[in-house]
N, C-alpha and C positions, 0 to 999 in steps of 0.2 A: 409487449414487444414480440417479434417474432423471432423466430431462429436465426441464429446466422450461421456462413456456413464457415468450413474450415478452412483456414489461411494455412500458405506453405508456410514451415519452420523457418527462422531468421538463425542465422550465428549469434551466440551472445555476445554481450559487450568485452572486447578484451580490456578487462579491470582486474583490480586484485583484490584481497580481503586487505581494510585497512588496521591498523594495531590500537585504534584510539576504540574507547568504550564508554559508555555513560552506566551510571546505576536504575537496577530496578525500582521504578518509581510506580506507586499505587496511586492510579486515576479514580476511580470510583471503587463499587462493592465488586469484586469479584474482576476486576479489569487493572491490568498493568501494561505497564510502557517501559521501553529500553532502548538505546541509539548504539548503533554501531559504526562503523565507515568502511566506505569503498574507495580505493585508489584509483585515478585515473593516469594520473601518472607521477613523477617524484616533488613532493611538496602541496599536490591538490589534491586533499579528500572530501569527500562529500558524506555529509549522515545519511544513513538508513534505519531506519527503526522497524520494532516489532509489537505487536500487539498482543498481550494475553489473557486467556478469558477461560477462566475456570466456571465449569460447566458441567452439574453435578459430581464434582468433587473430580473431573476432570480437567485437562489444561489442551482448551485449543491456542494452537499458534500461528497467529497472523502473519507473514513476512518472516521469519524466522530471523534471527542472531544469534551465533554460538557466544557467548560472552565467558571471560575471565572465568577461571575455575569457582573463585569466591560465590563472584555474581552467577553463574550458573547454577552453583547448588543453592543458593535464594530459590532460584526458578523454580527447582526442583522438590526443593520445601512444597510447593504450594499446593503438587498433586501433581498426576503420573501426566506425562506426556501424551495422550493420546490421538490429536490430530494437527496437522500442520495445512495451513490455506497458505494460496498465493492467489494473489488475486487479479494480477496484470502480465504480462510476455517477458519484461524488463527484469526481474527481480527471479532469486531459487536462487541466490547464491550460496545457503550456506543450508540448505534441504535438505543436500545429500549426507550432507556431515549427522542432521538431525537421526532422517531417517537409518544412519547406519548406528546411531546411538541408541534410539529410541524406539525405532518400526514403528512410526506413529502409521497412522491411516492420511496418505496424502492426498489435497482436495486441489483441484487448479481447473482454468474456463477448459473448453476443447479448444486442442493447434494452440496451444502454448509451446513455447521453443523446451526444448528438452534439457534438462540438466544433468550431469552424470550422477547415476546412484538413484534418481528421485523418481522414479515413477509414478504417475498420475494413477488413483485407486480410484478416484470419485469425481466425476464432470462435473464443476459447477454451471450450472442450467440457471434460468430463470424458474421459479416455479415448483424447485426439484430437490432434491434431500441436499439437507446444511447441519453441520455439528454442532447449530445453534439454536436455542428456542429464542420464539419470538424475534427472530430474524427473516429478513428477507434479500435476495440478491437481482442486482439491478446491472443491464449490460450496457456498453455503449458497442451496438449493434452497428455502426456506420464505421466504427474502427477498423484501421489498418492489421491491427495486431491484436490479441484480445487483451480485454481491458474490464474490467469488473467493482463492482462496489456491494458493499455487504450493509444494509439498513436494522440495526438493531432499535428495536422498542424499550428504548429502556432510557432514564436518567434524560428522557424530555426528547429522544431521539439521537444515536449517533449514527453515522458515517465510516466504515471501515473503508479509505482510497488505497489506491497505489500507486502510478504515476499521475493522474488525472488531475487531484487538486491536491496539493503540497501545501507548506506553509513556512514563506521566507519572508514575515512580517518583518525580519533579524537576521542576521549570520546567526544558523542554529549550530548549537553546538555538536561540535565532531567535522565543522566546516571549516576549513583551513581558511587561512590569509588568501593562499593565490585562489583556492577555492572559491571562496566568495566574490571574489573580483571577478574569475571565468564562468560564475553565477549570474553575477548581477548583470555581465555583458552579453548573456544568452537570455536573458531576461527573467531571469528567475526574481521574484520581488513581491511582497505584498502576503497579506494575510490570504487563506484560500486560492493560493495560486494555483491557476489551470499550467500545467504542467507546458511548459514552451518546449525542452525537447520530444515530450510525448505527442503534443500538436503537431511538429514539424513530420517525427515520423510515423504516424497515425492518421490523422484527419485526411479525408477525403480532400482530393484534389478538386478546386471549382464548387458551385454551389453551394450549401449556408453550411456547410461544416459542420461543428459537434453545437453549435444554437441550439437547436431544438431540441436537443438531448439535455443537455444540460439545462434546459427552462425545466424539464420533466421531471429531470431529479429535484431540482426545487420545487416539485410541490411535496415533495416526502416533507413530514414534518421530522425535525431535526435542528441539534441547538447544539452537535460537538461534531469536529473530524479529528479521527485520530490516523493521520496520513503513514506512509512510507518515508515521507521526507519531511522533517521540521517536525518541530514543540507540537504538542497538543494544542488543535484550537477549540477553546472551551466556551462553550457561552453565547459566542456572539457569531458562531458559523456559516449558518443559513443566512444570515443578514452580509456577511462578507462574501461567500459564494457569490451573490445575487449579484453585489459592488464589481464582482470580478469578471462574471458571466455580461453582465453591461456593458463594460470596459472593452472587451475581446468581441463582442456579438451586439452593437448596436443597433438599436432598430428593429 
């Protein structure tokens, strides 16, 4: 893919940090998972999760969550905090909190919107240094806003997303009542979900939209997403993407 270029910064979303948390859960060797919530406003939260990937006896951090003092020092058991990734425009909500705990080394695309405290150390580039071996990072270059995915070689191939493909096979948990209901009516649904408000305010106006991109990422071989938003999809991922990318991009 080629470069893209820089987008002006957006405001971020006026949300809150929500009080609901999940526990550290271990997905594979070396890979952990954790849900956290953002408020939008009183009675609707929505999950956000983080990804962690110990990495020579280091701890990179995917989407970061501050979690519960208990659950935190689990985290911290595992090995020292060394870097933190964002991976899409939408999300750095709780960076700065990291970074002022931790001074990890923070990694995010170019013209991400800014967050207070978190300053960008390291561009994620196509092609370009990553805190992960046997990784690779994939752009959708037609985007509005920047948007990124991370391809690990590992466990038959995963998916690190961020708004792009979500997973709302279910009301995930840290999803409130009204939450899910102002889910389901913006269209958020289904295993591998292509992100409906990230399409809205992303995708190129006119023309075939994120199709072509998203056929591309499907030929990464890949059999898990471990999203921003929603449970782990294990197993059966590239085969749901494909059901999803059909569904939105006919023909």
């Amino acid at each position: 893919m080629t470069s893209s270029t820089t987008r002006p910064a957006r405001k971020p979303f006026k949300t809150s940090r929500g009080k609901q948390f999940g526990t550290l859960r271990q997905i594979f060797d070396d890979i952990w998972w954790a849900w956290g919530t953002t408020q939008f406003m009183p009675g609707a939260t929505f999950p956000r999760n983080m990804t962690v990937i110990r990495e020579g006896g280091e701890l990179v951090i995917v989407h970061p969550v501050l979690l519960p003092a208990a659950e935190q020092a689990r985290l911290e058991a595992l090995g020292p905090i060394k870097h933190i990734v964002r991976l899409g425009d939408f999300h750095g909500m709780d960076d700065a909190l990291y970074v002022e705990r931790y001074a990890p080394r923070v990694w995010a695309p170019p013209g991400v919107t800014p967050r207070e405290g978190a300053r960008v150390d390291t561009e994620l580039v196509p092609g370009g240094e990553l805190p992960l071996g046997g990784a690779a990072l994939w752009r959708f270059e037609v985007a509005r806003a920047p948007e990124t995915v991370i391809h690990l070689e590992r466990e038959g191939g995963v998916l690190l997303t961020c708004d792009s493909v979500q997973n709302w096979a279910s009301r995930p948990a840290g999803c409130s009542l009204l939450g899910g209901v102002m889910a389901r009516l913006m269209g958020f649904r289904g295993a591998a979900c292509i992100g409906p408000g990230w399409r809205r305010a992303c995708e190129p106006r006119g023309g075939v939209g994120f199709g072509p991109e998203f056929r591309e990422l499907l030929a990464l071989e890949f059999r898990h997403i471990l999203s921003a938003h929603g449970p782990p999809l294990l197993h059966t991922a590239r085969k749901e993407l494909r059901r999803s990318v059909e569904r939105a991009y006919p023909g």
